[in-house]
N, C-alpha and C positions, 0 to 999 in steps of 0.2 A: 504494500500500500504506500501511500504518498508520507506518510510519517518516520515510516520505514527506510523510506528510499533517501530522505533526508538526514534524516540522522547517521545514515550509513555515511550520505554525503560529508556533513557536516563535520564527523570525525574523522573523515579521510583529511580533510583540507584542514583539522586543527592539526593532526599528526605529522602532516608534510609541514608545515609550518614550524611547529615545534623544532621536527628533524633539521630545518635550514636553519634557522637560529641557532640550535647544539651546534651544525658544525662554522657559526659566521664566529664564535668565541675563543678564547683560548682557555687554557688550563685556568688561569687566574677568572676570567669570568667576562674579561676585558672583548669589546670586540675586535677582531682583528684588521687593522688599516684596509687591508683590499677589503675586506666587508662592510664598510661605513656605509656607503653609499646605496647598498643593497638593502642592508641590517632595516634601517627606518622605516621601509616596506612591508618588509617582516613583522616589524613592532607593530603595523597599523593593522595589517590583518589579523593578529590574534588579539590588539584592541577591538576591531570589528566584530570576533567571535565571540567575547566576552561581551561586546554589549546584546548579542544575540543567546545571551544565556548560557553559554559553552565554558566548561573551565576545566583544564588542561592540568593534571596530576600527574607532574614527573617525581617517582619513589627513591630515586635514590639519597642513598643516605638515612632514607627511614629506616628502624627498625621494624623486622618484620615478623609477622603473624600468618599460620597458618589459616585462621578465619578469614582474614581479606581477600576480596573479591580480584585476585592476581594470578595470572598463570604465569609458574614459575616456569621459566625453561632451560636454566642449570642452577646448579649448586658449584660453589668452591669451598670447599671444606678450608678454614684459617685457622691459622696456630694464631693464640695467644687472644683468642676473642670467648663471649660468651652465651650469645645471645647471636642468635641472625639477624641482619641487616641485609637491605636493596643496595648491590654494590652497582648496580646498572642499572637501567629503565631501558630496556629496547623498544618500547610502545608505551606509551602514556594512559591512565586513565584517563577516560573523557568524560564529562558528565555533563546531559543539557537539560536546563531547568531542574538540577537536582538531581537525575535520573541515568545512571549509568549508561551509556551509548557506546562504549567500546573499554573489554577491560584489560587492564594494564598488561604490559609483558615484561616479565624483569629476570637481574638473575640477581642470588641470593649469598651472600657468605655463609657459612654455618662454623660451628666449632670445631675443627680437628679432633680429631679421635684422640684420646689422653695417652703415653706410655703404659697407663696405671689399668686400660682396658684392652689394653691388647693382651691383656694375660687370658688364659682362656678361661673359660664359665666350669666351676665342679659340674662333675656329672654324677650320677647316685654310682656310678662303677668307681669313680675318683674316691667317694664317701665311702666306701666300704672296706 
């Protein structure tokens, strides 16, 4: 249907948006000189989506929950962490009017496996 077809729209053109701004930046946050000229384009169309209700949820850096509405699509297991966190956002949540319209794609750190569990599990033949 026409609501459908829109919203599919709508989060296509907030996620390529998105995508061209992630790469108009650099590691600092700064936008990068040959980008200037382009960048303010960019700013106006996801100004534009945003006054049409659309808001664009890049994860990373959050810590993450198995509940939230995110397809994970890998793990990096990390030394020295404790809790999972969004180390990438490949695909942004979209939400318009509140209303999830495309859901996020991320990938996730987790905690490395400890020395302390690598040992192996007793088994009742171990216990005996």
């Amino acid at each position: 249907d026409l609501v459908e077809a829109t919203a599919r729209a709508l989060a296509a053109i907030a996620t390529n948006a998105w995508k061209a701004r992630q790469k108009m930046v650099d590691s600092e946050g700064e936008v990068q000189e040959e980008m200037r000229r382009v960048f303010r384009h960019i700013e106006n169309i996801l100004e534009s989506l945003q006054a049409l209700g659309i808001e664009i949820k890049d994860h990373t850096g959050d810590t993450f929950d198995y509940g939230l509405p995110l397809n994970v699509v890998t793990t990096q297991p990390t030394p020295g962490i404790t809790r999972e966190s969004v180390t990438e956002t490949i695909k942004p949540t979209i939400y318009w009017q509140n209303q999830i319209i495309q859901m996020g794609e991320v990938i996730i750190a987790t905690p490395a496996p400890s020395s302390t569990s690598a040992r192996p599990t007793p088994t009742l033949a171990m216990l005996s």
